[in-house]
N, C-alpha and C positions, 0 to 999 in steps of 0.2 A: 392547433397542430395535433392536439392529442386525437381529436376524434378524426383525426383526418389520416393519421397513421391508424388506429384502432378500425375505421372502415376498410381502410387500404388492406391489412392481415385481414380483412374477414375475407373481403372480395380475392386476393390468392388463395385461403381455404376452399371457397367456394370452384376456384378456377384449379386448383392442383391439388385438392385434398389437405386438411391440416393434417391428417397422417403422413403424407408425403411430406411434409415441410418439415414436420419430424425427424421421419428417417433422413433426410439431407444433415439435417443439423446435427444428429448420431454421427451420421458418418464422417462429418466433418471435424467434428470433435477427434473421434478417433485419427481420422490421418491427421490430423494436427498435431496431437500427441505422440504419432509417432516420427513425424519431420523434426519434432522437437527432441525428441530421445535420439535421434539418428546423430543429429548435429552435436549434442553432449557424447555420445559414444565414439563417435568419431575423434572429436577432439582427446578423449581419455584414449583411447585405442594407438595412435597417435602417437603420444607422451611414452608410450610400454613398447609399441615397436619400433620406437628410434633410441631406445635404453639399450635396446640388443637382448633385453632378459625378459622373462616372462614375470610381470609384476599384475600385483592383485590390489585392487585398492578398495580400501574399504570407508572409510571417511576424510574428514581433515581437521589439521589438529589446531590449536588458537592462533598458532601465524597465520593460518589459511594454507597449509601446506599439505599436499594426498599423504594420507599417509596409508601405506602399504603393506601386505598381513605376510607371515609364512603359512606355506600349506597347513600345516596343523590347526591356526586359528578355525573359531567355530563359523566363522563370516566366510572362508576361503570358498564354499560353491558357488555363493551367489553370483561373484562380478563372470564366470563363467555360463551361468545360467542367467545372466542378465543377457548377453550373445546370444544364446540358441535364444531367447524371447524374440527378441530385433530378430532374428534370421526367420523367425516362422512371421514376425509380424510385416515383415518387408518383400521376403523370399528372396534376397540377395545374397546370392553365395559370399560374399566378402566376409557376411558376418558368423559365417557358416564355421569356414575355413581358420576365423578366429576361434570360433566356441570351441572348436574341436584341439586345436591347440591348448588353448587357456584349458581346458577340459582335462586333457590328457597329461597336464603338469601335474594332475591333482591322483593321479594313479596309483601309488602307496598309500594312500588311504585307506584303502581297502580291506590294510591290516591294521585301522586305528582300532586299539581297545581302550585306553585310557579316557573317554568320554563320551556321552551318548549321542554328538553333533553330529556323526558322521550321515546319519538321516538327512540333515540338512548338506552335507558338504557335498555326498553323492549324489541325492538326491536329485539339486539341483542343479548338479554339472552331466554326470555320467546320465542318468534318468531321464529329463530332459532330451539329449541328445539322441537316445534310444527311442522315443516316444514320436519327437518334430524332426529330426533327420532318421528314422531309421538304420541307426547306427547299430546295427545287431553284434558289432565284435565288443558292445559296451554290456553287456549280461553277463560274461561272469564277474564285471568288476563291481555289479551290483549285487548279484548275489553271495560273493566274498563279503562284502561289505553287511552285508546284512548277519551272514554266520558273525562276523565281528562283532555286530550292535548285541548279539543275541548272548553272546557269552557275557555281557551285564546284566540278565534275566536273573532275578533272583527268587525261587520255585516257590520258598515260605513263605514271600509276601504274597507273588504275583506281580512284582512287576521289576523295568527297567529301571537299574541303578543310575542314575544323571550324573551325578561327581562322586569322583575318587575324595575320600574324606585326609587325606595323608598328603595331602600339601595344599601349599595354595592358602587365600582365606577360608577356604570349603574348612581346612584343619580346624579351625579356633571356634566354629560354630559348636561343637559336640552333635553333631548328628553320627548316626551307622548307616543307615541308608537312603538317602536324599533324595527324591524326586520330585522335578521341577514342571510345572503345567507348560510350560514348554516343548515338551517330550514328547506329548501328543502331534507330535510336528516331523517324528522322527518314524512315527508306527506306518506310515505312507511307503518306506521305503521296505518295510518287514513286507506287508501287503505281495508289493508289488514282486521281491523276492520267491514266496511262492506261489505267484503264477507265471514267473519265468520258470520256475525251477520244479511244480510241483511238489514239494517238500512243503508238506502241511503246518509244520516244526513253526515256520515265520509265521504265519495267521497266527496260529494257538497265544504264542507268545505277544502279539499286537493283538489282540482279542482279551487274553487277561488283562496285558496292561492297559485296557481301555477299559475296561470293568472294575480295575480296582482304582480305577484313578477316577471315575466316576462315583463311586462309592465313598470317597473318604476327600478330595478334594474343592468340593461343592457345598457352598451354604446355603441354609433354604431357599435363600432369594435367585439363585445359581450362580452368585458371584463364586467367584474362583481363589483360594490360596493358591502363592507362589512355590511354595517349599511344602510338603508333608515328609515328614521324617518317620522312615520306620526301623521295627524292627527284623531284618534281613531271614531268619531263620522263622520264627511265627505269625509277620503281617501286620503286629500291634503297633500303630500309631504312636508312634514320639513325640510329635510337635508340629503344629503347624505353625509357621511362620512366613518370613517374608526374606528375600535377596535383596532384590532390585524394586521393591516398592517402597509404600512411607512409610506402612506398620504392617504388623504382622495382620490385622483383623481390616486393613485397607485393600482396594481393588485395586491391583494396579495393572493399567491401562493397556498393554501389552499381553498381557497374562491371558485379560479376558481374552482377547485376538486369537491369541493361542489355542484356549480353548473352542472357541466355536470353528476356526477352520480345520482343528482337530478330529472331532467330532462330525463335520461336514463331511469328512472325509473317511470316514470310519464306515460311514454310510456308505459310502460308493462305494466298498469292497465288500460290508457283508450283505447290504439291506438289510439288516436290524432296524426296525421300526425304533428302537430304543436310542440310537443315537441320533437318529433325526428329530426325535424329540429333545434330546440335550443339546442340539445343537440351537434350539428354537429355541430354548429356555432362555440359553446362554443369548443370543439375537434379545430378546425382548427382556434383561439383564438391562442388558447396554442401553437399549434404547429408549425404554422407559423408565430410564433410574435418575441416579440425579447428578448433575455438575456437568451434564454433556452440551459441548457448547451449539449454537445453532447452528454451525458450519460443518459439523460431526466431525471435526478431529480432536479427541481426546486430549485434554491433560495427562500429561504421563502417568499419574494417578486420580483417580477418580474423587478420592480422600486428601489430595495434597492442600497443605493445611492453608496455602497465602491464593488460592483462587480467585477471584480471573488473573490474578498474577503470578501464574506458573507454566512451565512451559509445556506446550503441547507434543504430541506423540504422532508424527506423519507418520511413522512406520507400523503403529497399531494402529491407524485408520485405514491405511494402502494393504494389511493383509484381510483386515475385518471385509475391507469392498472386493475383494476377491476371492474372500469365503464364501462372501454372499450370491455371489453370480453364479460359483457351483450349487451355492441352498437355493436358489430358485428351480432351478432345473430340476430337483426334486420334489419342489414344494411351490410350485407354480402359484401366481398371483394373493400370495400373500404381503407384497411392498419389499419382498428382498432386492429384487435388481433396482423399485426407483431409492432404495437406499443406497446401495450402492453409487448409482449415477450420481447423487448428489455427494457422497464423499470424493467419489472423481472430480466431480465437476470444481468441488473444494481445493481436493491437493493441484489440481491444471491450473488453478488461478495464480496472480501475480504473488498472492499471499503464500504460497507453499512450493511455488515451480520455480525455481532456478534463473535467469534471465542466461541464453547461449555463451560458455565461456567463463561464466562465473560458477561459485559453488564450488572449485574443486574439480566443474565436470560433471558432478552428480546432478541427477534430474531434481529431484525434492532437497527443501530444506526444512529446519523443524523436524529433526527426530531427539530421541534422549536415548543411549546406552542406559546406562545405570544411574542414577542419582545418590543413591544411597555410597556407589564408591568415587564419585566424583569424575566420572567417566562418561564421556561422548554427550555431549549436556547441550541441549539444539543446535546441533549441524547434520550433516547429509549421513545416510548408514547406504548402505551398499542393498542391504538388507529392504529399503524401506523403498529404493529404487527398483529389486525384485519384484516385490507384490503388487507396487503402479502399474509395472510392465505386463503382468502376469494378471491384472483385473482388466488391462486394456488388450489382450489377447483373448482373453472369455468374455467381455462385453458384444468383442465383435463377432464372436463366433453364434452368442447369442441372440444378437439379434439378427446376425444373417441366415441364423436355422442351422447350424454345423451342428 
């Protein structure tokens, strides 16, 4: 039977191309994943407009119960910008007329100063929507939003302040001025600020903080610290440490994510030859280090000490494969996209996708919030369903030539 199936695929290569049996099986992959996210969104979508209120959900908690964020949490863009993804990936107004809702809940934002997420919050609700719906009355609430990120610019270091040290467990660390490799997640929205607005002011300031967080956050191998602490008025280095990893001098799994689609991205507004090369560092970090399993989703850290028995990170695989599919585009055929395709191919399988109905609704299972605070510890993040969504909207764009 084997060679009889093994003749069979030669004789259709030969009769339809094995590039064409390819591209079928791309595409099928992609609408599959996206009837599969229709039918989870629909069902969450569902649950929020028969509440009568506008709910965000961002995970679920050990009953198995959604649990749902206020505006202010750092998660509140995504399940918005998880919509506008569905609405560019389907083109159905339904999901249009939700993003824009879910979107427009999130509008006082704009004067968040108390932390650096708001990259992420607006980011991915208002930006998005300006970008895939042409929503042009959504610019100044990014560029408000961006004058907000910016007033955490601190001039002596160079860069973006991440947490308010005055409450919170941020308080009991001793750090002055924390910044978390995260951040580089937030400089996409400074960017984009000034080329709505012309006002050079955003780039300068996502241009330092990308230089100085490239400087002092990087070990020679170009693994990544979580936390570098500085001091706010001179630049000097406090501490490098760890939040949400094992140890302080551990990778943790997430972080790198951060970093390389950071850095990916850093590119696409200046063309700095300099961050496409950190960006590649960081790629070939991850991929040729060590404890990475065959299926390329992460351990939540890279160093976590009980391996193969720790939990893995869908949500630092799902933004790594959609960093990736921007780094190819820039840096064609060097193995970024089929890296990518096989962490899709990983999180779409039965081991990481959801079965319709379960999960809370969320597409992916298997992510970790935090460990270190006993928070979000393998279940669904909101977050980790973004960047599925958001690797399966640049996969197809890429291979259909957009």
């Amino acid at each position: 039977m084997k060679t009889t199936l093994t003749t069979l695929g030669l004789s259709l290569c030969l009769l339809v191309g094995c590039s064409g049996q390819k591209k079928q099986a791309e595409t099928n992959f992609i609408q599959e994943n996206i009837d599969n996210a229709v039918a989870q969104e629909t069902l969450q979508t569902d649950i929020i407009e028969k509440s009568g209120k506008i709910l965000n959900p961002r995970t679920i908690d050990k009953d198995g119960n959604i649990v749902y964020i206020p505006i202010d949490d750092w998660c509140s863009g995504f399940y918005p910008g998880n919509m506008w993804l569905t609405y560019e990936l389907t083109g159905d107004q339904k999901w249009k007329a939700l993003a824009e809702k879910y979107t427009e809940d999130l509008d006082s934002i704009q004067y968040l100063t108390w932390h650096h997420d708001v990259g992420f919050m607006i980011g991915c609700s208002y930006l998005n929507g300006y970008r895939l719906a042409n929503k042009t009355e959504y610019k100044p609430v990014i560029i408000q939003t961006a004058k907000s990120l910016s007033t955490r610019f601190r001039p002596g270091a160079g860069v973006i302040q991440s947490w308010n040290t005055d409450r919170g467990w941020q308080s009991q660390r001793g750090w002055s001025c924390p910044v978390i490799i995260d951040n580089m997640m937030n400089l996409e929205l400074l960017f984009e600020a000034t080329r709505l607005s012309g006002d050079s002011t955003f780039y300068n300031i996502a241009v330092s903080h990308a230089n100085t967080t490239m400087k002092n956050h990087f070990r020679p191998d170009y693994s990544s610290y979580h936390v570098i602490d500085y001091n706010p008025e001179t630049g000097e280095v406090l501490h490098k440490q760890t939040a949400q990893g094992y140890a302080d001098e551990s990778d943790w799994a997430r972080g790198q994510a951060w970093a390389l689609y950071g850095y990916t991205t850093c590119y696409r507004y200046t063309h700095d030859q300099k961050y496409l090369d950190q960006a590649e560092k960081v790629y070939n970090f991850i991929f040729n280090g060590k404890n990475l399993p065959e299926d390329l989703i992460p351990y939540w850290d890279y160093d976590a000490p009980n391996i193969p028995n720790e939990p893995r990170d869908a949500s630092a695989a799902a933004c790594t494969a959609s960093a990736l599919y921007e780094l190819e585009t820039y840096a064609p055929g060097k193995g970024y996209k089929a890296t990518a395709d096989k962490i899709m191919e990983s999180l779409a399988s039965p081991a990481y996708r959801a079965e319709v109905g379960t999960n809370g609704n969320f597409i992916l299972m298997h992510s970790v919030g935090s460990i270190p605070h006993g928070a979000e510890i393998d279940v669904p993040l909101n977050y980790a369903d973004y960047y599925f969504l958001e690797g399966l909207m640049r996969k197809r764009d890429l291979e259909s030539g957009k």
